[in-house]
C-alpha positions in Angstrom: 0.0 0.0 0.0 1.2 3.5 -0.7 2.3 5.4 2.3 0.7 8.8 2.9 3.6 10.6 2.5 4.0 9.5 -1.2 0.3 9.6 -1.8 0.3 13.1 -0.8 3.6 13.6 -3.0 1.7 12.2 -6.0 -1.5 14.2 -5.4 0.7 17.4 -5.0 3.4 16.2 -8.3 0.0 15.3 -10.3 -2.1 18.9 -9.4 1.3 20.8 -10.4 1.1 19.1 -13.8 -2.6 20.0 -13.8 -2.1 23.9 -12.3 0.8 24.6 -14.0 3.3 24.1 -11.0 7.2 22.9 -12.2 8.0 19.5 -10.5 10.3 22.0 -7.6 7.1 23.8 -6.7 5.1 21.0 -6.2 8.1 19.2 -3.9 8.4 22.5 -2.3 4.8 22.3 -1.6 4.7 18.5 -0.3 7.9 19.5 1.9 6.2 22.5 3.3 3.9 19.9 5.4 6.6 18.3 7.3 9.7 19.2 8.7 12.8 19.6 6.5 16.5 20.0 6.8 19.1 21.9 5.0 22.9 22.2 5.4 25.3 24.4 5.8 29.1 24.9 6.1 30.3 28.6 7.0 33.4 28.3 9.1 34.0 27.1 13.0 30.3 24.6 13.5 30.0 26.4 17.1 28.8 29.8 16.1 26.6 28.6 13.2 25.0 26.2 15.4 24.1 29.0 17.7 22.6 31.4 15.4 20.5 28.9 13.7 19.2 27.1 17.2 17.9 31.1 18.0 16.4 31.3 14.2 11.9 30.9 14.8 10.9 27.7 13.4 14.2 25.6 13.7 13.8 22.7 16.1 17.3 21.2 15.8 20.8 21.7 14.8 23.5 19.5 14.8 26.7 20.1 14.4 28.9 17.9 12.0 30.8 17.7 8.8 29.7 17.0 5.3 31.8 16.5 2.1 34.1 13.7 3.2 34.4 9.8 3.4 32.5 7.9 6.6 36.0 6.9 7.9 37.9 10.2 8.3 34.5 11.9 9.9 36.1 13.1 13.2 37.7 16.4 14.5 41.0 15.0 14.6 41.5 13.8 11.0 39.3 16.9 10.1 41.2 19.6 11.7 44.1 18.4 9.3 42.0 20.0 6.6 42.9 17.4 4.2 40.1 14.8 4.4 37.5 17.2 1.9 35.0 17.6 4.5 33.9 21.1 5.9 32.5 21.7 9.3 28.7 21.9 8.9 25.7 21.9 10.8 22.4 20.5 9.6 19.3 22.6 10.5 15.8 20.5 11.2 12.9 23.4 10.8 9.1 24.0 10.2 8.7 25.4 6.5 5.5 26.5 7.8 7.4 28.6 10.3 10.6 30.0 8.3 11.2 29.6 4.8 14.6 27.9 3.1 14.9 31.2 1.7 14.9 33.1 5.4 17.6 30.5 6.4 19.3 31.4 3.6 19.7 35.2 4.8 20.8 34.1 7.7 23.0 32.0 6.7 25.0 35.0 4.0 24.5 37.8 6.6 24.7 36.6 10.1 26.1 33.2 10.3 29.5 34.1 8.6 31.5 36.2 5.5 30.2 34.2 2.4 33.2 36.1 0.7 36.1 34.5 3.0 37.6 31.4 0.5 38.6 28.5 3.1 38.7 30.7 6.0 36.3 32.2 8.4 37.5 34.7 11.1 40.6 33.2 12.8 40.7 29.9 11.7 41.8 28.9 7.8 41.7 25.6 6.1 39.1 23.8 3.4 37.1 23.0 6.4 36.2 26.2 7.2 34.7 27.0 3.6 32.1 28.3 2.7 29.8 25.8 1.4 25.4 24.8 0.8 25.2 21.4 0.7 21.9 20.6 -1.3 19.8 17.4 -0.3 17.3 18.4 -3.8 16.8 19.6 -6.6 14.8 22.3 -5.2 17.1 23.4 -2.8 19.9 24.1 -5.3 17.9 26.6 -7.5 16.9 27.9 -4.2 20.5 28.5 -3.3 22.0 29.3 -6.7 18.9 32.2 -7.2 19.4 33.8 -4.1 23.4 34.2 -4.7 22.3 35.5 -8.3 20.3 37.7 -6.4 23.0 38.7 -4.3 25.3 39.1 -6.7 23.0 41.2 -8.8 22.3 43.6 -6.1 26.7 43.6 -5.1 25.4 42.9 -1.5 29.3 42.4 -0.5 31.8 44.4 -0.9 33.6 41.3 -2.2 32.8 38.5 -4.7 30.6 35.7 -2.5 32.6 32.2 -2.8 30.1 29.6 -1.3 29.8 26.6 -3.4 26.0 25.2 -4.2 27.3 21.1 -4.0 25.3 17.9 -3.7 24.9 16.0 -0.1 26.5 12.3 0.0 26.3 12.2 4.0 26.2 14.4 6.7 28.1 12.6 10.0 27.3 14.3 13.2 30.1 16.0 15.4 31.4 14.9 18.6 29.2 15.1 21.5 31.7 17.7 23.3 31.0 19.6 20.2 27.1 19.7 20.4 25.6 23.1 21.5 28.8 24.3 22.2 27.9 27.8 22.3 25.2 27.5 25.0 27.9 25.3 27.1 30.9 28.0 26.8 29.5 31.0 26.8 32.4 32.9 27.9 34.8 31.1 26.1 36.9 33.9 24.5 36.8 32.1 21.2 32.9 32.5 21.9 32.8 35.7 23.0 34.7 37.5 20.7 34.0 35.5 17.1 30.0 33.9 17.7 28.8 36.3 20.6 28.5 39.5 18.1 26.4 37.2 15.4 23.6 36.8 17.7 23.7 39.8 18.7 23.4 40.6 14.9 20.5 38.3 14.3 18.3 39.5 17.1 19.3 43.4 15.7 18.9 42.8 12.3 16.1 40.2 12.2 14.4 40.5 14.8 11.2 38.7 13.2 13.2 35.6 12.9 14.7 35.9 16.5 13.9 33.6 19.3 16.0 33.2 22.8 
């Protein structure tokens, strides 16, 4: 028997053929009634983490790296910056509650310098790059517009570098690495590089705050 999910799927894929929907609006629509996750890679996991876990709508991060083989998935073999993973975190929201797109904008102008190449702040390497990884087809014209977008309207005063790339796997962090922020808050890694972006969000987008 068909599971509901995929019933409601083919009811949604079937009504875009009939309505005029593309097969990425009718996805986006059958998405948009359960939770999704996206993620991203923008430097050090800890502050990302942090501003997305205050972002309305988002339920859970987790902090982790993406791009890599199963094997070398660790902090140690990481940190060498020569296993092709980046440090990520992978965001669980309501799409009913905030949109990819609004996650998105955090993402570019709170969450970390989209036009750093393989650095972010203090810390350099590959697996601090910038970098969306895509889990469909509708999230990678959603990514690749809204850099177009920014690109079109020279929103930095440099040329944005994040690459749009497909998700094998995403392999979660070390527990001592989980919520970090909330654990260390006066860190002075924390303080002085993560501190000032929620400060950021909760000035800038306030509608998208939550403590």
């Amino acid at each position: 028997m068909m599971s509901r999910t995929k019933w409601m799927l083919t009811l949604l894929l079937a009504g875009g053929v009939l309505f005029g929907l593309t097969p990425i609006d009718a996805l986006a629509q059958a998405e948009s009634s359960d939770r999704a996750t996206a993620v991203f890679s923008g430097g050090c996991f800890w502050g990302v983490d942090a501003v997305f876990k205050h972002v309305k709508g988002v339920s859970k991060v987790v902090s982790g790296y993406a791009g890599g083989a199963a094997d070398t998935a660790n902090y140690e073999a990481v940190s060498a910056g020569t296993t092709g993973h980046a440090e990520s975190v992978q965001v669980t929201y309501d799409p009913s509650k905030v949109s990819h797109d609004d996650l998105l904008k955090v993402f570019f102008f709170v969450a970390h310098d989209p036009t750093e190449l393989n650095r972010q702040g203090p810390d350099s390497g590959t697996q601090y790059r910038s970098s969306i990884f895509y889990e469909n087809d509708g999230q990678k014209k959603m990514a690749d517009d809204y850099i177009a977008q920014l690109e079109q309207k020279h929103s930095f005063s440099g040329p944005i570098v994040t690459k749009v790339v497909p998700l094998a796997a995403f392999y979660p962090a070390e527990d001592y690495h989980q919520n970090y922020l909330a654990l260390h808050p006066s860190q002075p890694y924390i303080v002085i590089n993560d501190m000032p972006k929620l400060e950021r969000l909760r000035q800038d987008f306030p509608g998208l705050y939550q403590q």
